[in-house]
N, C-alpha and C positions, 0 to 999 in steps of 0.2 A: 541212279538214286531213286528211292521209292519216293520222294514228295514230288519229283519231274516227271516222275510215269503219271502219276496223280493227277498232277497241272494238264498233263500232256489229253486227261480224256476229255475236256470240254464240258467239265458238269458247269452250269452256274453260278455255284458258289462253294469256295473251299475253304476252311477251314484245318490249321496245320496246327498240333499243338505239342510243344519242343516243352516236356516238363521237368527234364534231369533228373537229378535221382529221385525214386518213388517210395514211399514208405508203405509198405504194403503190411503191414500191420504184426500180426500175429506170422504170415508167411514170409516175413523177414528172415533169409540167412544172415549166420557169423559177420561177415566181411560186411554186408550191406548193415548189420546194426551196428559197428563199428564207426562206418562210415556215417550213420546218422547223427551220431555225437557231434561229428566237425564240419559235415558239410552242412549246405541249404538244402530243404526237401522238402517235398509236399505230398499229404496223404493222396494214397491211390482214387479213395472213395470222391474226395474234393477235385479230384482233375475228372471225374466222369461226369460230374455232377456240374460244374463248368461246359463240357462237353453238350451238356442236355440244353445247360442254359441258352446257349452258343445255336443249338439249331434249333429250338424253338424260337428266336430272336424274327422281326420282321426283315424279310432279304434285303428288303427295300430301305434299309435304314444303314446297315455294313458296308465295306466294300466288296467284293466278287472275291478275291484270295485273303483271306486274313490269314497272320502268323501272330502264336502265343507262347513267346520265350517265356522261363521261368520265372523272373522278376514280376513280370505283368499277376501271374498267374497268382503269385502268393502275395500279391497287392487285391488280388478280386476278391481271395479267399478272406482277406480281412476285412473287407470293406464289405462285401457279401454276407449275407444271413442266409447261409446254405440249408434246402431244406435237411433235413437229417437221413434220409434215405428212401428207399421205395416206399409208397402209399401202399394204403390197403385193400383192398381187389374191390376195384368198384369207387375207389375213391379218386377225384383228380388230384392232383399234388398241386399247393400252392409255393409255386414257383416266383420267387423275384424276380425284379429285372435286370440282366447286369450293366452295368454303368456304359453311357455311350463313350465313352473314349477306349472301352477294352476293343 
């Protein structure tokens, strides 16, 4: 399994992020826009964007392996004020903070 090879190299902190079906916007296939109708999903762009939030976080504040099932995740995204995407060359991005229970 790829997350135990993961576990298995000894970095100091992991982060796993389990988001189910992705909605990849415009590069959505047939079957996958199909499936967005009736399943739960979350855009591609907001699970990266979690991702950023996630390791600019202080290590010191997490635990050493965190796992983020989908539920979590489309709980941050609503509760979250995500910024809108990349900054502009030379600008930092003001980045929220994500909630300490995620």
């Amino acid at each position: 399994m790829a997350e135990q090879a993961v576990l298995e190299q000894g970095f100091a902190r992991v982060s796993i992020f389990r988001p189910g079906l992705l909605d990849r916007g415009d590069k959505t296939r047939g079957v996958e826009k199909m499936a967005l109708c009736v399943l739960s999903h979350i855009n591609v762009k907001d699970v990266a964007r979690l991702m950023i939030l996630d390791a600019i976080r202080d290590p010191t504040t997490v635990q050493p392996i965190m796992y983020f099932e989908m539920d979590e995740l489309l709980k941050v995204v609503k509760a979250v004020d995500l910024p809108p995407g990349p900054s502009k060359l030379g600008q930092e991005p003001n980045y929220p903070s994500i909630p300490p229970n995620f």
